[in-house]
C-alpha positions in Angstrom: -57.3 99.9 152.2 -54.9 97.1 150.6 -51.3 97.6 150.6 -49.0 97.7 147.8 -45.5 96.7 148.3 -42.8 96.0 145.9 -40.0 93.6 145.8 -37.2 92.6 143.0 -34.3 89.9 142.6 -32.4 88.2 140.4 -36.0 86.7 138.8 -39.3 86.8 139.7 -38.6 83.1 141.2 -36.3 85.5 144.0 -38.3 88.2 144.3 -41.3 86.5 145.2 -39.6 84.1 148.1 -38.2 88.2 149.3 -41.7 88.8 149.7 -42.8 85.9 151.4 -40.4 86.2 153.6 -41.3 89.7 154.1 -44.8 89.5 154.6 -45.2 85.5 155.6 -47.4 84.9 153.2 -46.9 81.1 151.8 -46.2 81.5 148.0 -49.4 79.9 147.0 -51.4 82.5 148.9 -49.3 85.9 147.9 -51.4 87.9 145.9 -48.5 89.6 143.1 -48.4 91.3 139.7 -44.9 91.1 137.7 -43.6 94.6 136.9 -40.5 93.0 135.6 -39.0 90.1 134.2 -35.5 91.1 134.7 -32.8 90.3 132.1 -29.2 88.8 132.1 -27.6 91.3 130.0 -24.9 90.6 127.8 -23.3 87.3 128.9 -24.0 89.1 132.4 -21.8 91.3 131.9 -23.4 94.8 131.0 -27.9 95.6 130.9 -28.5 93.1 133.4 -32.0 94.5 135.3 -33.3 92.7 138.3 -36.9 91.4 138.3 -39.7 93.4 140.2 -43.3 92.9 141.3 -45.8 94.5 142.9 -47.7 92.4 146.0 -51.1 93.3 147.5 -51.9 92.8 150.7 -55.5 92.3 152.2 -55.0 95.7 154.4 -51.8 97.9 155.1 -49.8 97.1 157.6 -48.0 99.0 160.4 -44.0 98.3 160.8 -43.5 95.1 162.6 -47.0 93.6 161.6 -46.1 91.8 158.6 -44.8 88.4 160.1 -47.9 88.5 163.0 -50.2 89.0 160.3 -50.4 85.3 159.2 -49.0 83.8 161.7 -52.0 82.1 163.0 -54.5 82.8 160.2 -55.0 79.7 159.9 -56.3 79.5 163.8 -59.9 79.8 164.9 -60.1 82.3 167.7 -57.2 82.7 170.6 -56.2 78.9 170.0 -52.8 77.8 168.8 -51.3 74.4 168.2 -49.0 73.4 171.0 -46.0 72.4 169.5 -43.1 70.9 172.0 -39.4 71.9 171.2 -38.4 68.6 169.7 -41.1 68.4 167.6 -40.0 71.7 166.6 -36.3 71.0 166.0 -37.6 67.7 164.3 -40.2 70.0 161.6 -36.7 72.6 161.0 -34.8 69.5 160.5 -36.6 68.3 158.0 -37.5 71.1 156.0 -33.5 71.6 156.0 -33.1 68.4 154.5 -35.8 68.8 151.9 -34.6 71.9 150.6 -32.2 71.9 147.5 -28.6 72.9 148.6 -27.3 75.8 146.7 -23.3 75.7 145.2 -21.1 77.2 146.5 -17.6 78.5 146.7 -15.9 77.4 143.6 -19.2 75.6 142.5 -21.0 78.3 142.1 -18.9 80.0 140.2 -17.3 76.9 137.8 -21.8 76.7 137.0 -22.4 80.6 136.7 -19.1 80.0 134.2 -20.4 77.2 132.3 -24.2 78.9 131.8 -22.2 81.8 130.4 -20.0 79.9 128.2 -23.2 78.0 127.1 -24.9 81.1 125.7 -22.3 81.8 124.3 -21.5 78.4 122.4 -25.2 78.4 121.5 -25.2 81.7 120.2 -22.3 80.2 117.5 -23.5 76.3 117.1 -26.2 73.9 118.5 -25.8 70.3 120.3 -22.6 71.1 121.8 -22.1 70.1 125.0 -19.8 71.4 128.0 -17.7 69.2 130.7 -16.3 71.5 133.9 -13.5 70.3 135.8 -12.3 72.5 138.7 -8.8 71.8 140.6 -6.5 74.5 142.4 -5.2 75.3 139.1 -8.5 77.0 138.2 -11.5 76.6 135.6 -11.2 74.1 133.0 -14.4 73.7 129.9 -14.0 71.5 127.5 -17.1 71.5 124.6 -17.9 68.4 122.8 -20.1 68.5 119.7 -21.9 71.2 117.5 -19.7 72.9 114.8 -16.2 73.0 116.3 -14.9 74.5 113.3 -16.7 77.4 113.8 -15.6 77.7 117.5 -12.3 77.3 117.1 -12.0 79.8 114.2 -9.0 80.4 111.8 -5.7 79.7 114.0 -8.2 79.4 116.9 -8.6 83.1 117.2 -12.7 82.8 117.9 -11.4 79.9 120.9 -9.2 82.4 122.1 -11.9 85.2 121.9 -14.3 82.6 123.5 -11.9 82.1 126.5 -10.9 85.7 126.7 -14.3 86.6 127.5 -15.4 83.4 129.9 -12.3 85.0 131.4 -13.9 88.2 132.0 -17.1 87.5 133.2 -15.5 85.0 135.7 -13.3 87.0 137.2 -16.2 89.8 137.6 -17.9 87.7 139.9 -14.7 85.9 141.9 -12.4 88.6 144.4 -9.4 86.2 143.4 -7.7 85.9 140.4 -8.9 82.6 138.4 -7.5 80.7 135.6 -10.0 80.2 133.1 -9.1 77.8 130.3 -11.9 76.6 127.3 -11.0 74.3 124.8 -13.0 72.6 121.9 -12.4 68.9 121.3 -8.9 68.9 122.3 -7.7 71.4 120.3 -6.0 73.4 122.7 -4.0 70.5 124.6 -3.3 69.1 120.8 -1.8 72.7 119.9 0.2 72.8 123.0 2.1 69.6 122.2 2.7 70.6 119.0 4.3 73.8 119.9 6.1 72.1 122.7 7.7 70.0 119.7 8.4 73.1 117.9 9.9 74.8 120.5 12.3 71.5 121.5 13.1 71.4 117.7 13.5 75.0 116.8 15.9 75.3 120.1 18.1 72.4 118.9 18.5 74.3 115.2 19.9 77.5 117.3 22.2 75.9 119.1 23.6 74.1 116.0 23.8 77.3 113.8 24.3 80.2 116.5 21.5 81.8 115.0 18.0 83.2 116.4 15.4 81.8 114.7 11.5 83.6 115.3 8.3 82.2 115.3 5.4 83.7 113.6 2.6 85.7 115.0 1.3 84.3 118.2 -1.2 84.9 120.6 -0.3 85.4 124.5 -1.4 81.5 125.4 1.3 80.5 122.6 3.7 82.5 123.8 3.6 81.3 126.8 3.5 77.6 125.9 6.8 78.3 124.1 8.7 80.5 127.1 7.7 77.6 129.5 9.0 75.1 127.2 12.1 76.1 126.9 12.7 77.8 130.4 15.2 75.5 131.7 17.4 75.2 128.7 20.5 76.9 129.5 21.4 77.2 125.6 18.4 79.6 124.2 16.5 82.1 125.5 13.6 83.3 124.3 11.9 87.0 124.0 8.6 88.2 121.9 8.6 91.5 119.8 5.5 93.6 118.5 2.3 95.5 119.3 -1.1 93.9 119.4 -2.4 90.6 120.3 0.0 88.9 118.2 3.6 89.1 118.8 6.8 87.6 117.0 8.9 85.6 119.1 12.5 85.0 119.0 14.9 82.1 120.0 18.2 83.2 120.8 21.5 81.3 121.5 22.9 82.3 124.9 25.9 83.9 124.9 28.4 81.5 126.8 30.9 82.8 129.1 34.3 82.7 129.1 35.7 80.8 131.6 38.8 81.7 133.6 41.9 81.3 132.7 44.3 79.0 134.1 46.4 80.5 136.4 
C-alpha cells in the first residue's frame, strides 16, 4: 500500500527539499499534494503558519529504508556505477559551487529587515525603493521614491511608527540588541542638523539670559539628538518632562560654583 507522509517549512519551496531529503526522492520525481501554503503573518510578526504537504510514496516504508529506497533505482539488477573517491570529492565539489549561497549573519537579517520594511512601504506607497547599509553601528534603510509625504507623516510621526516597528520585528529575529534606523529621502539626517542648530542656538540664549528655555513636544529620537548635542557643554544641561511618546524638554543654565576664597 502507498505511504503517506507529511512535511512543512517556511513554504512549500522548504518543505518539499525536507522531503527529498527525507525520502531521496529527486524533486522532479516526488509525488506531493499541497495541504498548505503557509503565510507570513503580519509583517512576520504574529499568524505566521508554516507550509505543509502531503507526499506519496510508491509503498510504505520500514524505518531506515527511506534513503536505500532510491538509491540505485536507477540500476538494472545488482550493478552499480563504480565511482573512485576523487571523482567523488570532484562531483561534491561541484555541486557546492553550483548551489546559491544563503546570507548570513548580519546579511540575513539586514534582507529579512528590508522585505519587511518593503511590505510595509508598499502597503502605504508604490515605486519606492530601499538602499540597506549595515556597519557595527547597526541597520541603516534609506527609501527613495513613491509618496514620501505620506511616509514621513505630520512631524514624521508615520517615519517614526515605520522605524519603531522595523525595530521590532528585527530585534525578534536577532539575540543581540540592534540599532535599526529608516529614513525617507533624507529627512531624518536633514531633521537632525536642524535640531543640532537648535540646540547650539537655544543653549547660547540660556547662557545669555540665566533662563531655561523648553522645547516643544518631541519624540524619543529628538530627544536624544538634542541631549547628545549639547552633552559636553559645561554651561546647560538638559532634562525632558511628561508622559507619553512626546515629552517637553528643558534647557537649563548650570548652576556655577563658587570658588574658594582666597585665603
Amino acid at each position: 500500500m502507498p505511504q503517506l507522509l507529511e512535511f512543512e517549512g517556511k513554504n512549500v519551496d522548504q518543505a518539499v527539499e525536507k522531503a527529498c531529503r527525507a525520502v531521496n526522492v529527486p524533486k522532479e520525481k516526488l509525488k506531493y499534494d499541497v495541504i498548505s501554503y503557509g503565510s507570513t503573518g503580519i509583517f512576520g510578526l504574529v499568524g505566521s503558519k508554516k507550509a505543509r504537504i502531503r507526499v506519496t510514496l510508491a509503498r510504505s516504508l520500514k524505518s531506515g529504508e527511506a534513503k536505500a529506497e532510491t538509491k540505485d533505482s536507477d540500476v538494472e539488477g545488482d550493478a552499480r556505477p563504480e565511482t573512485s573517491p576523487e571523482s567523488a570529492r570532484e562531483a561534491e565539489e561541484k555541486e557546492t559551487r553550483e548551489q546559491p549561497r544563503e546570507p548570513t549573519g548580519d546579511a540575513l537579517l539586514a534582507a529579512e529587515g528590508e522585505e519587511a520594511l518593503r511590505q510595509i512601504v508598499n502597503s502605504i506607497t508604490t515605486d519606492a525603493q530601499i538602499v540597506v547599509k549595515s556597519s557595527p553601528e547597526g541597520l541603516f534603510y534609506h527609501v527613495k521614491g513613491g509618496n514620501s509625504a505620506l511616509l514621513i507623516g505630520k512631524r514624521g510621526q508615520t517615519l517614526d511608527a515605520i522605524q519603531y516597528l522595523l525595530e521590532k520585528i528585527v530585534q525578534r529575529k536577532s539575540e543581540q540588541r540592534i540599532r535599526v534606523r529608516v529614513d525617507v529621502e533624507g529627512y531624518q539626517q536633514n531633521r537632525r542638523v536642524s535640531l543640532q542648530r537648535l540646540a547650539e542656538k537655544v543653549s547660547e540664549k540660556v547662557k545669555k539670559t540665566g533662563k531655561p528655555v523648553t522645547l516643544g513636544d518631541l519624540n524619543a529620537s529628538d530627544r536624544r539628538i538634542v541631549h547628545l548635542a549639547l552633552k559636553n557643554d559645561q554651561e546647560v544641561r538638559t532634562h525632558s518632562k511628561g508622559g507619553g511618546a512626546l515629552k517637553k524638554l528643558f534647557i537649563y543654565p548650570r548652576k556655577k560654583q563658587p570658588s574658594d576664597p582666597k585665603s
